[in-house]
DOKE-120268 format. One line per field, with one value per atom (N, C-alpha, C): residue number from 1; chain; atom name; x, y, z. Coordinates in Angstrom, 3 decimals. Each point is the difference from the previous one (the first is absolute). Example, Ala and Ser with C-alpha at 12.3 -4.5 7.8 and 13.67 -1.06 7.14 Angstrom:
2
k (1; 1; 1; 2; 2; 2)
c (A; A; A; A; A; A)
a (N; CA; C; N; CA; C)
px (13.190; -0.890; 0.900; -0.350; 0.820; -0.770)
py (-5.690; 1.190; 1.200; 1.050; 1.190; 1.090)
pz (7.800; 0.000; 0.000; -0.720; 0.060; 0.730)
This chain:
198
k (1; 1; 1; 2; 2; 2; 3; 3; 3; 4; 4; 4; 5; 5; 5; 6; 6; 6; 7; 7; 7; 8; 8; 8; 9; 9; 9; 10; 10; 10; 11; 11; 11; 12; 12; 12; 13; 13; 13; 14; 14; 14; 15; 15; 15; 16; 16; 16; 17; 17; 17; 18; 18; 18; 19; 19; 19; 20; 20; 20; 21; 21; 21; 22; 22; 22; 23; 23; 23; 24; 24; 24; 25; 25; 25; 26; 26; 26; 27; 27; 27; 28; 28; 28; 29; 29; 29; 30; 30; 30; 31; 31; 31; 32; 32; 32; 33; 33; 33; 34; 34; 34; 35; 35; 35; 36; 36; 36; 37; 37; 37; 38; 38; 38; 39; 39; 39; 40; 40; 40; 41; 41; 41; 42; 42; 42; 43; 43; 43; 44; 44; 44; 45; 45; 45; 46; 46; 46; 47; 47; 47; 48; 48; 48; 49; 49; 49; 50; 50; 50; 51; 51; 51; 52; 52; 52; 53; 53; 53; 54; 54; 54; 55; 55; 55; 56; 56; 56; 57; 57; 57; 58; 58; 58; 59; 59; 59; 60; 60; 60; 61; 61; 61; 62; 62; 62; 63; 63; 63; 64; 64; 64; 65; 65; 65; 66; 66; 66; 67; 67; 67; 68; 68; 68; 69; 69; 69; 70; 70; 70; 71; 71; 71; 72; 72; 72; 73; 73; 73; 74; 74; 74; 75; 75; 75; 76; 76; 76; 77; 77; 77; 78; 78; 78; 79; 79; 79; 80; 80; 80; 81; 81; 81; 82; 82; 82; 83; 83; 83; 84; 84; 84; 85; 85; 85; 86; 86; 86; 87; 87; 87; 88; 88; 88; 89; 89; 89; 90; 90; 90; 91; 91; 91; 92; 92; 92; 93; 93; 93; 94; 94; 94; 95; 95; 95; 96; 96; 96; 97; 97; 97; 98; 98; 98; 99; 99; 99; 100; 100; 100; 101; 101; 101; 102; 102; 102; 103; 103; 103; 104; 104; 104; 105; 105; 105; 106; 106; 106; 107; 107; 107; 108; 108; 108; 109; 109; 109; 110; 110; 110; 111; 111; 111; 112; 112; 112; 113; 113; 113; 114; 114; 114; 115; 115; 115; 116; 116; 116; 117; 117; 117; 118; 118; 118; 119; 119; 119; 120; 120; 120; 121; 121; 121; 122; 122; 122; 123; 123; 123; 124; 124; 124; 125; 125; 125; 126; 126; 126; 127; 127; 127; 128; 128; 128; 129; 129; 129; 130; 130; 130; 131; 131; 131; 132; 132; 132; 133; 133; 133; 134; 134; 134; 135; 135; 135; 136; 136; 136; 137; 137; 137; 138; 138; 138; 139; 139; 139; 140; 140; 140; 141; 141; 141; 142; 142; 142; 143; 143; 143; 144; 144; 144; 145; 145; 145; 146; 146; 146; 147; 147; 147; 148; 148; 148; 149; 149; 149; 150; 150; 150; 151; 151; 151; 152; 152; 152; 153; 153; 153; 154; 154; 154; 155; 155; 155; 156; 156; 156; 157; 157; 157; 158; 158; 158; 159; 159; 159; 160; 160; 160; 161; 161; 161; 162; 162; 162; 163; 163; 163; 164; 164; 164; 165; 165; 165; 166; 166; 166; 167; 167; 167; 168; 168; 168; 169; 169; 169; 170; 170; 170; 171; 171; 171; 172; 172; 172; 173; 173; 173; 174; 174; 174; 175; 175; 175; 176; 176; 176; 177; 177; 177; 178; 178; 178; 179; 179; 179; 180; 180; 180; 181; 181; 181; 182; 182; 182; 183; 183; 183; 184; 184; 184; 185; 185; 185; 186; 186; 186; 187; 187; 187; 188; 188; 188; 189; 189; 189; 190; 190; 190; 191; 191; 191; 192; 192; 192; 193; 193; 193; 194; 194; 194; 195; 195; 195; 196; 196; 196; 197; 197; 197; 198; 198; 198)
c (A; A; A; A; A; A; A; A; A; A; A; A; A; A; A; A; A; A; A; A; A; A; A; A; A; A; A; A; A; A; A; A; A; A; A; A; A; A; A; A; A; A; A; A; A; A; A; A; A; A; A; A; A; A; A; A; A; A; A; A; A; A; A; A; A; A; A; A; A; A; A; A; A; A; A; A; A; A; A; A; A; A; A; A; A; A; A; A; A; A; A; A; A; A; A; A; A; A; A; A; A; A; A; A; A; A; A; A; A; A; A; A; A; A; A; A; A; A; A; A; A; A; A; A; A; A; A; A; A; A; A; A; A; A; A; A; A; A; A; A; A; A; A; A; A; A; A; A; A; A; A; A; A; A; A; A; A; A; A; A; A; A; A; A; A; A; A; A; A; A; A; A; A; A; A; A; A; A; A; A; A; A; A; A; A; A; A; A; A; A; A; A; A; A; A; A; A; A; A; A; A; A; A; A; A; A; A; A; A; A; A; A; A; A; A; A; A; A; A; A; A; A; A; A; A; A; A; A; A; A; A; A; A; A; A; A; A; A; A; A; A; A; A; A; A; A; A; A; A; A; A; A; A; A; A; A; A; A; A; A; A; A; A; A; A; A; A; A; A; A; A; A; A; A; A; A; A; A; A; A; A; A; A; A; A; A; A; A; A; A; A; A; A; A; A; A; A; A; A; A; A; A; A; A; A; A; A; A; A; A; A; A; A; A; A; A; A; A; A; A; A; A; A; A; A; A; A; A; A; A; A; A; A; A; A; A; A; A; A; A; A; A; A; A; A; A; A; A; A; A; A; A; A; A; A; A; A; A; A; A; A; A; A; A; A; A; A; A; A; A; A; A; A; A; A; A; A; A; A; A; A; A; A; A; A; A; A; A; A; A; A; A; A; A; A; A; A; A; A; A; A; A; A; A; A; A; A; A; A; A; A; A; A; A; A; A; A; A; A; A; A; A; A; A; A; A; A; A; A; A; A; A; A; A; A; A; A; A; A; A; A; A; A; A; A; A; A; A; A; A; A; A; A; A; A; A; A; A; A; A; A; A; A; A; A; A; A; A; A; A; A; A; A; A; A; A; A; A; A; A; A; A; A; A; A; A; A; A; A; A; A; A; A; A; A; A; A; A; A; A; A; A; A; A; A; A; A; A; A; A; A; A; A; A; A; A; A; A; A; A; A; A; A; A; A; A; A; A; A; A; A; A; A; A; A; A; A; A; A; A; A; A; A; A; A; A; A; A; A; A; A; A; A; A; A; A; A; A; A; A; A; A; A; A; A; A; A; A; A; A; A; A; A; A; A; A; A; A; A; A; A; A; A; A; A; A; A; A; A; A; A; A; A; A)
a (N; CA; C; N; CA; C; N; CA; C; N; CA; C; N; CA; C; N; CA; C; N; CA; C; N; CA; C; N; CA; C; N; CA; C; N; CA; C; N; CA; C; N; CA; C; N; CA; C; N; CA; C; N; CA; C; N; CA; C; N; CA; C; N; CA; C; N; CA; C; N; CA; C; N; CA; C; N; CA; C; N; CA; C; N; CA; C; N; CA; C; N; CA; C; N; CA; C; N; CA; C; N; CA; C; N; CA; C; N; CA; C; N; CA; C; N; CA; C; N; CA; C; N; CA; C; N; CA; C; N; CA; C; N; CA; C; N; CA; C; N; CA; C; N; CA; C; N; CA; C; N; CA; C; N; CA; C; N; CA; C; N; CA; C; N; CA; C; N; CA; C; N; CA; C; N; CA; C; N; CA; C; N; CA; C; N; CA; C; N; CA; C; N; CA; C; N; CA; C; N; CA; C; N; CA; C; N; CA; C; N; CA; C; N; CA; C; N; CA; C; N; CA; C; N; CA; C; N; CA; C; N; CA; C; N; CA; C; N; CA; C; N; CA; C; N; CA; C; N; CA; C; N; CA; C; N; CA; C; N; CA; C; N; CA; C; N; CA; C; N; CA; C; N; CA; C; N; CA; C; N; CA; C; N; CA; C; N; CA; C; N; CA; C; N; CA; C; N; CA; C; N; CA; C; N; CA; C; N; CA; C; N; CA; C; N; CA; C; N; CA; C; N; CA; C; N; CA; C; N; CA; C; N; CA; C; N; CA; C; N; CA; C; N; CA; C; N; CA; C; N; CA; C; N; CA; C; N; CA; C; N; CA; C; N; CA; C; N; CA; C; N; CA; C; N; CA; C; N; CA; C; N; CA; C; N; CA; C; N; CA; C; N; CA; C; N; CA; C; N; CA; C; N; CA; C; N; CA; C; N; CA; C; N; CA; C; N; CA; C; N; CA; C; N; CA; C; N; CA; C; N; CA; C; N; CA; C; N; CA; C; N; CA; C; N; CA; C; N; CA; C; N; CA; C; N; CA; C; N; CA; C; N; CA; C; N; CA; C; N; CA; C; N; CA; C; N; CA; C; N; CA; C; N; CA; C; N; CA; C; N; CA; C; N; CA; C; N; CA; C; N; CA; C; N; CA; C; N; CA; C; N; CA; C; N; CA; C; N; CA; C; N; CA; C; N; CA; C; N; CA; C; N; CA; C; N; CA; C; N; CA; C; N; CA; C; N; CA; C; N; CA; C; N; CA; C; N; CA; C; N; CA; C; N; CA; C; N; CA; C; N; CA; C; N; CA; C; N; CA; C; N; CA; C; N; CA; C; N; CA; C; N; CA; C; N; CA; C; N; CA; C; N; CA; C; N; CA; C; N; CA; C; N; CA; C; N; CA; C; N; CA; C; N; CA; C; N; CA; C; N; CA; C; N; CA; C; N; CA; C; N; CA; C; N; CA; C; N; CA; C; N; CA; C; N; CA; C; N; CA; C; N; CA; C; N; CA; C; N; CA; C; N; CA; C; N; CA; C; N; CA; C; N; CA; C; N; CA; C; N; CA; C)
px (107.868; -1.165; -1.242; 0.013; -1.472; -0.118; 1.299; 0.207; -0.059; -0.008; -0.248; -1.276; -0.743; -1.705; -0.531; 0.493; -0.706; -0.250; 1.982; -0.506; -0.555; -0.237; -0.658; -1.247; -0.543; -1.594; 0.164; 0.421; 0.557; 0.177; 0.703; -0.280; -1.256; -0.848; -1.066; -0.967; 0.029; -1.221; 0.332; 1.180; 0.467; -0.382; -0.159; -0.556; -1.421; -0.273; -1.818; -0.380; 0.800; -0.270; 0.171; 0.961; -0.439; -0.693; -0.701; -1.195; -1.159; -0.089; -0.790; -0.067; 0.572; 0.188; -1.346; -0.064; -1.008; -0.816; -0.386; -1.342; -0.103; 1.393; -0.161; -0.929; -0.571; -0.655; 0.219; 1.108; 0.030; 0.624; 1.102; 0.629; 1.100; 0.515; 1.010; 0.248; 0.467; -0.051; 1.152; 0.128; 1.617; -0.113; 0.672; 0.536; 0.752; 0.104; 0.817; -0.656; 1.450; -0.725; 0.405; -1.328; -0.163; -0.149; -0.315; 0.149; -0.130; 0.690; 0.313; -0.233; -0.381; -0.234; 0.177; 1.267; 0.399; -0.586; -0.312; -1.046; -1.559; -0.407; -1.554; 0.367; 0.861; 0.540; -0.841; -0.123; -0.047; 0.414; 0.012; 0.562; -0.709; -0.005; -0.776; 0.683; -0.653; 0.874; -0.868; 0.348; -0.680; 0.110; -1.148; -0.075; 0.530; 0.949; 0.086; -0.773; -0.921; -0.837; 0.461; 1.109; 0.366; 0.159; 0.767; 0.368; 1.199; 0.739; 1.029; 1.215; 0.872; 1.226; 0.887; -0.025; 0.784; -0.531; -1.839; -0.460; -0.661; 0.168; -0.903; -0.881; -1.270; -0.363; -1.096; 0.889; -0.100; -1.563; -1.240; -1.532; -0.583; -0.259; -1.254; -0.078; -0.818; -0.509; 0.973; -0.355; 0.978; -0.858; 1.237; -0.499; 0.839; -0.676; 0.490; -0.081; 1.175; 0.229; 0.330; -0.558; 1.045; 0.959; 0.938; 0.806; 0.083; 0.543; -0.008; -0.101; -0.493; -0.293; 1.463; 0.819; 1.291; 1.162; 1.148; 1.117; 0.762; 0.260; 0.507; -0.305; -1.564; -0.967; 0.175; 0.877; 0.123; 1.831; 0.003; 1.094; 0.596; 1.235; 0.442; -0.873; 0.280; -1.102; 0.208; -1.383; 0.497; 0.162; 0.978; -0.465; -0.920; -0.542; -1.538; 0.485; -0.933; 0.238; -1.398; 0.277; -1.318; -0.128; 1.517; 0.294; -0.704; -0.892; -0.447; 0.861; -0.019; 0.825; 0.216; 0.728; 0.276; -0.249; -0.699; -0.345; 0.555; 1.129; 0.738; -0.945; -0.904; -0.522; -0.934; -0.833; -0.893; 0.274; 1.242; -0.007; -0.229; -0.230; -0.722; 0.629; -0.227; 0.352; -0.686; -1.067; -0.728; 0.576; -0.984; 0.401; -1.440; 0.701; -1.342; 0.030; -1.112; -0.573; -0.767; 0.873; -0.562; -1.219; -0.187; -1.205; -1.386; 0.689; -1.535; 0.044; 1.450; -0.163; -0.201; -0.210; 0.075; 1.628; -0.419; 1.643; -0.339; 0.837; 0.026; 1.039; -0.175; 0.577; 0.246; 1.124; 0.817; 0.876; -0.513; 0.420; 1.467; 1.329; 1.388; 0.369; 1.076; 1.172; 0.864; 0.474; 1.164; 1.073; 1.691; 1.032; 0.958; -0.330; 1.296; -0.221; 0.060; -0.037; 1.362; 0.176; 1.394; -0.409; 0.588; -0.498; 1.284; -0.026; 0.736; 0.943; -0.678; 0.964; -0.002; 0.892; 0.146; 0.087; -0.447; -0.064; 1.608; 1.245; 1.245; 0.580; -0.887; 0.462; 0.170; 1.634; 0.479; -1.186; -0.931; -1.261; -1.083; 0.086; -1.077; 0.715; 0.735; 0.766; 0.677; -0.680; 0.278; -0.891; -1.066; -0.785; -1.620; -0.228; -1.488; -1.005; -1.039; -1.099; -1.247; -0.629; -0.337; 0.963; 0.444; 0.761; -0.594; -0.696; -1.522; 1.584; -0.444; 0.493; -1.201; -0.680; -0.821; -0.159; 1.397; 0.301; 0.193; 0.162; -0.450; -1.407; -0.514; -1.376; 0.231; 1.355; 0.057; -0.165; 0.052; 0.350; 0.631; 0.710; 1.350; -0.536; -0.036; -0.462; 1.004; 0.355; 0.409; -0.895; -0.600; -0.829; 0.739; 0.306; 0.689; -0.691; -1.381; -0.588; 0.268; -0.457; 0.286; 2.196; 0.503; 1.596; -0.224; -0.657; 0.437; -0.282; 0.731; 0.160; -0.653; -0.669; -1.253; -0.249; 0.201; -0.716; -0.583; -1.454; -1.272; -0.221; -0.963; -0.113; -1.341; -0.764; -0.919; -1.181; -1.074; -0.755; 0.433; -0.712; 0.512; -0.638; -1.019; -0.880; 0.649; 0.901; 0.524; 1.557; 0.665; 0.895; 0.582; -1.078; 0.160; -0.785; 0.131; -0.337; 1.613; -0.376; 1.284; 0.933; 1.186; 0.347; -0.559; -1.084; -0.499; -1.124; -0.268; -0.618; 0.142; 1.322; 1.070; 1.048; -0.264; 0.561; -0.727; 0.453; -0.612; 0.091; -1.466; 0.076; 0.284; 0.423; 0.270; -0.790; -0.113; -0.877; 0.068; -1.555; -0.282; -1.372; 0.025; -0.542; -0.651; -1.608; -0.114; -1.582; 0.204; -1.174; -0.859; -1.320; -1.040; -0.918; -0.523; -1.406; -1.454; -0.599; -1.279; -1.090; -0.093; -0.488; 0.091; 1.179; 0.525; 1.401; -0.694; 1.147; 0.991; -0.832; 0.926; 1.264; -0.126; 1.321; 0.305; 1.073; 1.356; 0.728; 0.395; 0.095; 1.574; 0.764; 1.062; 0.766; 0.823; 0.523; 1.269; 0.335; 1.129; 0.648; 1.104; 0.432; 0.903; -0.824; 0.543; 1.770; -0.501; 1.033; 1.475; -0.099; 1.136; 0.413; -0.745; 0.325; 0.721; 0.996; 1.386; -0.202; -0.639; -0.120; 1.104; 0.832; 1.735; 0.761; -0.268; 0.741; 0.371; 0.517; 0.227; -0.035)
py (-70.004; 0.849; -0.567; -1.315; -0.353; 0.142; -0.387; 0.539; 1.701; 0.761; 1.410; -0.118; -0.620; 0.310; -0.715; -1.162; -0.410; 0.784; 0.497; 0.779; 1.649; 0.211; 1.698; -0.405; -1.507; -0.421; 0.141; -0.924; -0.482; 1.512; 0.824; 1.729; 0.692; -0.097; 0.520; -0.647; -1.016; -1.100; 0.360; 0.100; 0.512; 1.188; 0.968; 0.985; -0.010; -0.605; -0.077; -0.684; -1.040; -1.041; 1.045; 0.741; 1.505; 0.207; 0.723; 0.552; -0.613; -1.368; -0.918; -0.078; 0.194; 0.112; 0.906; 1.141; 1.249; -0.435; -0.442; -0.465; 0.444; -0.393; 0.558; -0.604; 0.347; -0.149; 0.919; -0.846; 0.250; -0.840; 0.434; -0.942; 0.686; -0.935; 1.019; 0.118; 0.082; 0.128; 0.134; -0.081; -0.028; 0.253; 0.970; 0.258; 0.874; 0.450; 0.733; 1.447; 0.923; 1.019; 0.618; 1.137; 0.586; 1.215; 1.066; 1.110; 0.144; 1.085; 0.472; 1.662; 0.317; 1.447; 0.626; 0.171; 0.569; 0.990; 0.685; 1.455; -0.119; -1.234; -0.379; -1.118; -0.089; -1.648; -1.240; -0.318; -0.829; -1.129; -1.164; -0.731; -0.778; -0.977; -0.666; -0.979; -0.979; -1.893; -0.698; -0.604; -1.283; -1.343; -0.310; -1.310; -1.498; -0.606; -0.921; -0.888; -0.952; -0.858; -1.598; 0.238; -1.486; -0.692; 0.992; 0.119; -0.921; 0.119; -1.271; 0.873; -0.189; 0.733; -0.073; -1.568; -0.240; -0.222; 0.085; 0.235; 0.961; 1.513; 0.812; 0.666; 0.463; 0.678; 0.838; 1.159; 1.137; 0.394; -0.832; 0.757; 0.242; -0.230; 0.827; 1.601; 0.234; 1.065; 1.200; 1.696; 0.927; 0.771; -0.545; 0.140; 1.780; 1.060; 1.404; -0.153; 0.036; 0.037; 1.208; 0.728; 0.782; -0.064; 0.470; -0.235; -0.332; -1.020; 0.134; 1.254; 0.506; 0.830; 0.610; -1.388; 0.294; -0.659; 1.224; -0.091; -1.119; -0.477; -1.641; -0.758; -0.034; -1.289; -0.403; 1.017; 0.317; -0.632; -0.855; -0.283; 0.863; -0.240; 0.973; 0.600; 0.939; 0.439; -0.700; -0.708; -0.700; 0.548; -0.718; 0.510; -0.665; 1.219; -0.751; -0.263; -0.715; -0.404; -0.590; -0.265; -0.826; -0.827; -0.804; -1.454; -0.442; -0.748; -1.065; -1.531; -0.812; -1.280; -0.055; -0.333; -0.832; -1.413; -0.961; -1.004; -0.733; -0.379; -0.271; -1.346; -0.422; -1.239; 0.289; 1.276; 0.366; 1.202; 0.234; 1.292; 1.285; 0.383; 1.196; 0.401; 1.381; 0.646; 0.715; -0.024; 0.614; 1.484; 0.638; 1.775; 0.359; 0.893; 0.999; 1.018; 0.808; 0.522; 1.086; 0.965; 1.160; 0.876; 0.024; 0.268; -0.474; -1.360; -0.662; -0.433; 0.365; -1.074; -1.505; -0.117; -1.907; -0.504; -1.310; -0.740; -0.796; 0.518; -0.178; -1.058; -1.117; -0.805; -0.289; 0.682; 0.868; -1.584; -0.303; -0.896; 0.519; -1.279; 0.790; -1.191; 0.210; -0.910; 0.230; -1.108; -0.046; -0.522; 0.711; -0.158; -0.125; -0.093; -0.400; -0.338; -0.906; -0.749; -0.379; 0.636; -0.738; -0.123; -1.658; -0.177; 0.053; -0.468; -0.013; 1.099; 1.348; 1.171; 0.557; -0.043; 1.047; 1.363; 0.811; 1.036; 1.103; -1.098; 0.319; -0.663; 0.114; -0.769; 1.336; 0.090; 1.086; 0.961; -1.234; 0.295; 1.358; -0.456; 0.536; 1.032; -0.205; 0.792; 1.313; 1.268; 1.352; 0.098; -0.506; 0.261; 0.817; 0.792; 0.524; -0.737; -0.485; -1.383; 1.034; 0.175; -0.560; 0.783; -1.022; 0.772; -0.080; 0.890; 0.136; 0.624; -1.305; 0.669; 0.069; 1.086; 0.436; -0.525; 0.180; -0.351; -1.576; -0.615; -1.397; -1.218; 1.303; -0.159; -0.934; 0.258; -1.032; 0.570; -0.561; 0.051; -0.651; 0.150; -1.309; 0.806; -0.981; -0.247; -0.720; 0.465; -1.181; -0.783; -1.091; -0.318; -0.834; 1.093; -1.043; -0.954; -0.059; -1.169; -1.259; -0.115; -0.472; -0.613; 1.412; -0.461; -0.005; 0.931; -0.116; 1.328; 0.170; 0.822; -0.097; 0.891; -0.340; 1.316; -0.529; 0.926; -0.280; 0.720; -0.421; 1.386; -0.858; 1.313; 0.281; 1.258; 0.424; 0.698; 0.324; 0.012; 1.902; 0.276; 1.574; 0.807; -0.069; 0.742; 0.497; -1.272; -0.073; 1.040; 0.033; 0.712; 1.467; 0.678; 1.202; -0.024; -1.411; 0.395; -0.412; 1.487; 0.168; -0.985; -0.378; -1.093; -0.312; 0.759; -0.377; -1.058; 0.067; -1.304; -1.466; 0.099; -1.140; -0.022; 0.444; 0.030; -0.417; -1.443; -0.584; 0.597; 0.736; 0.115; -0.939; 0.454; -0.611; -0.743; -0.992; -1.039; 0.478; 0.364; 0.377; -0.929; 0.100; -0.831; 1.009; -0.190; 1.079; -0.760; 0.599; -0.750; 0.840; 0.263; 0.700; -1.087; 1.375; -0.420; -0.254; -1.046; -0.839; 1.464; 0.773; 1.299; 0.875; 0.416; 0.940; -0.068; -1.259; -0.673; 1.041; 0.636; 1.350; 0.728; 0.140; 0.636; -1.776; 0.596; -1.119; 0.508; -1.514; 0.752; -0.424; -1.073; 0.107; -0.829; 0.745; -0.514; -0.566; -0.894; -0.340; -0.355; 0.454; 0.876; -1.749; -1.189; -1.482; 0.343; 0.756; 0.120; 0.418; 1.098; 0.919; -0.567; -0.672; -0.742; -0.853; -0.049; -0.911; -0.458; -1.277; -0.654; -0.186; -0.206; -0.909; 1.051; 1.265; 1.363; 0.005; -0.244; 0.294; 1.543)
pz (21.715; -0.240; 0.683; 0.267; 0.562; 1.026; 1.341; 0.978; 0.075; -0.644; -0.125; 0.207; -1.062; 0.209; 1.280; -0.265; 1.884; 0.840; 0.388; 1.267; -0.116; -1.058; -0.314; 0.561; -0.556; 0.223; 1.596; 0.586; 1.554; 0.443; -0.323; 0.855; -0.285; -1.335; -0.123; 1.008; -0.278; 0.842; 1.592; 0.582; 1.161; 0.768; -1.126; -0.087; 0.903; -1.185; 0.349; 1.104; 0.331; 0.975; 1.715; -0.072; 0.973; 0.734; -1.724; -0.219; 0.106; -0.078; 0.346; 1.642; 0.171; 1.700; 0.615; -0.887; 0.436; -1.131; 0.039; -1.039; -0.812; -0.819; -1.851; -0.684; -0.693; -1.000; -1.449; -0.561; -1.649; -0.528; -0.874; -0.961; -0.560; -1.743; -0.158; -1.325; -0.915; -1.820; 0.129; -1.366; -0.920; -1.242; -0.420; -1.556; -0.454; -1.302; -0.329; 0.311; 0.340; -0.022; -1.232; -0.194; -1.500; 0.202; 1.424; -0.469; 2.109; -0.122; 1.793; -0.196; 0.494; 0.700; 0.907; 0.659; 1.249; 0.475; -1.000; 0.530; 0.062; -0.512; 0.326; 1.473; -0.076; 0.603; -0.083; -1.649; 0.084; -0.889; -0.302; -0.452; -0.917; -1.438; -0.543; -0.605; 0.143; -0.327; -0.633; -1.139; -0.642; 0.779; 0.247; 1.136; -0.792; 0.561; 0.087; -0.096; -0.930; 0.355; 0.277; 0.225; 0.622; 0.927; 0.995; 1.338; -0.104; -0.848; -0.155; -0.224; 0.480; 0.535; -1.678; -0.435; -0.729; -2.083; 0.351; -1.019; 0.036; 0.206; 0.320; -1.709; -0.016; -1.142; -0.225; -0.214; 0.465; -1.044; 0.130; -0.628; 0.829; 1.418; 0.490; 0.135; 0.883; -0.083; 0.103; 0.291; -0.013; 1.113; 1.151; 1.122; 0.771; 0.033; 0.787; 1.231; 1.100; 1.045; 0.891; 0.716; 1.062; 0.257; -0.074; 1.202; 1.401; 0.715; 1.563; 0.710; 1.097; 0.615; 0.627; 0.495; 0.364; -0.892; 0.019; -1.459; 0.751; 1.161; 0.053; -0.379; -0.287; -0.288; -1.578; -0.861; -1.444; -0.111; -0.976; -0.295; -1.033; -1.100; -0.748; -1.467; 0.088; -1.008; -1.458; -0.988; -0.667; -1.421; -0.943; -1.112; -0.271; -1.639; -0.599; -1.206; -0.853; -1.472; -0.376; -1.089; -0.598; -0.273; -0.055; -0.727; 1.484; -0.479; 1.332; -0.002; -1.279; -0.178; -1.341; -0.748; -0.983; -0.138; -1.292; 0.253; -1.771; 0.409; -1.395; -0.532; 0.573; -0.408; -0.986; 0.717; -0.989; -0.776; 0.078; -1.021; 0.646; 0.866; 0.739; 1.204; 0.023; 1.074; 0.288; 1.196; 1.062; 0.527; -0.742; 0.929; 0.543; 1.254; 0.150; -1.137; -0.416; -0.728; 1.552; -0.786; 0.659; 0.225; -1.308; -1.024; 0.403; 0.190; 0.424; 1.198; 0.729; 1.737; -0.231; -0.845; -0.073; -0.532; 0.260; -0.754; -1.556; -0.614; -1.260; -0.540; -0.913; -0.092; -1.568; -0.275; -1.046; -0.420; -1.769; -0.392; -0.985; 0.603; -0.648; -0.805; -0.002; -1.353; 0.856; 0.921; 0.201; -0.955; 0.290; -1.129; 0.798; 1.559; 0.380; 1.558; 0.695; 1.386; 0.572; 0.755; 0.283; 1.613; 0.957; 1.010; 0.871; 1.494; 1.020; 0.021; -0.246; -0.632; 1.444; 1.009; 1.374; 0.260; 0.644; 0.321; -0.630; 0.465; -0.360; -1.220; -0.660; -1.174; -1.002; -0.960; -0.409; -1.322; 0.113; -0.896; 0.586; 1.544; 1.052; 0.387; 0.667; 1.037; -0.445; 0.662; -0.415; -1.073; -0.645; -1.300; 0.702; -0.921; 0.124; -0.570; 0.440; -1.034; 0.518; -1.114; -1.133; -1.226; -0.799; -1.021; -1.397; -0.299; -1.227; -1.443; -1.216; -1.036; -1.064; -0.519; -0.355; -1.125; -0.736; -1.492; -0.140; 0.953; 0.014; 0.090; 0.944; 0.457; 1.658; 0.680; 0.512; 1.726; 1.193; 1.199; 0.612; 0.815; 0.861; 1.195; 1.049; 1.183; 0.764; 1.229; 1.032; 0.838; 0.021; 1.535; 1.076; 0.526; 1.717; 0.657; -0.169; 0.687; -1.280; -1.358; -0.938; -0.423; 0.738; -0.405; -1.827; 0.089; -1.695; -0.570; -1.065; -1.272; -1.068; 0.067; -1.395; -0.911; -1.176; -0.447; -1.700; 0.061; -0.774; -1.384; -0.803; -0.569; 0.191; 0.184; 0.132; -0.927; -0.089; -0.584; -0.876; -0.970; -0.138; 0.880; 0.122; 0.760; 1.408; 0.211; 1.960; -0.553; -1.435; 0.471; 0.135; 0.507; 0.884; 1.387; 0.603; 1.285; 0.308; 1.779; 0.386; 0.954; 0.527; 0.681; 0.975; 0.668; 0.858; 0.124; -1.642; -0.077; -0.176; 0.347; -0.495; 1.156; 0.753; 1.542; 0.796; 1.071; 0.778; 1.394; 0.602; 1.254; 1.020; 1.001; 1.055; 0.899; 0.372; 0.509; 1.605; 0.488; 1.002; 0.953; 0.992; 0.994; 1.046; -0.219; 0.286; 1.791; 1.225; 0.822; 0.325; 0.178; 0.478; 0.802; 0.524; 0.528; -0.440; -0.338; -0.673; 0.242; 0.505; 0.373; -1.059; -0.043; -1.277; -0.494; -0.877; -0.835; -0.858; -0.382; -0.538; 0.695; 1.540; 0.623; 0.912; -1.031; 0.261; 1.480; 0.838; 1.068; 0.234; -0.840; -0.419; -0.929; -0.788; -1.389; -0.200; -0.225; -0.365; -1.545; -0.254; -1.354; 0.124; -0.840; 0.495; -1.709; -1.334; -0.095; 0.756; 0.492; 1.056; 1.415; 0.276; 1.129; 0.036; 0.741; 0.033; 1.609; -0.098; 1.644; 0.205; -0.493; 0.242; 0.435; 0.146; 0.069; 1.690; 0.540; 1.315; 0.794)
């Protein structure tokens, strides 16, 4: 997995380095995405404030992007969710909040952690997550970056929000121009991307 993130960094930075050629001037963000609009085209991600591949955490800002101008420059379309991270240390799990466009940091009871759990593990594999039992008060989650199986109990208030708030969007990488940071000039979908794919 770390060799995964390297070289996503190493093709993004590649990217730019280009583009640096013709006198780029911008940069680039990362986060989850939380809501896409194909028919506005555009896209919206909770920023990363770490820049750390392997501790990422998902509070800054809630950043609305364009779409690239051209559909090559756009990797696969991502899913959204709201779960930004889970943080079994402190009890909490970070959602966007729709309502308010900010990230909300939703205190749980975890009742069950289970770690080094793989993608193909007879637990994971073929299952739909988030799996909400109401009458428990509970949620089970998979996190593939985490390798684990979790699941917490939640506040009453949280249980009629729908799985989408308990579904982790897809981690996107997004570069513009210092000009108009807003249109993204190209994205990469760093979940969906399989560098190793020949």
């Amino acid at each position: 997995m770390k060799i995964r993130n390297l070289v996503l960094t190493l093709v993004m930075a590649g990217s730019l380095a280009l583009l640096a050629g013709c006198n780029f001037d911008g940069g680039v963000e990362q986060g989850r995405c939380v809501a896409f609009d194909p028919a506005a085209k555009t896209m919206t991600i909770v920023v990363d404030v770490t820049h750390d591949q392997f501790n990422p955490h998902y509070s800054g800002g809630v950043h609305v992007f364009k779409l690239p101008a051209e559909a090559k420059d756009m990797g696969p379309v991502p899913v959204v969710g709201g779960r930004l991270m889970v943080d079994v240390p402190k009890n909490s799990v970070l959602i966007y909040d729709k309502a308010t466009n900010s990230v909300r940091d939703l205190a749980v009871q975890f009742t069950d952690v289970e770690k080094n759990v793989g993608a193909d593990h007879p637990k994971v594999k073929g299952k739909t997550f988030p799996i909400m039992d109401k009458e428990q008060q509970t949620v089970t989650v998979y996190s593939r970056r985490q390798k684990s199986l979790i699941t917490f109990k939640i506040p009453a208030d949280a249980l009629d929000y729908p799985p989408y708030v308990w579904t982790a969007g897809d981690e996107m990488r997004v570069a513009f121009r210092n000009a108009q940071k807003s249109q993204s000039i190209r994205i990469m979908n760093v979940t969906k991307t399989n560098i190793f794919k020949k």
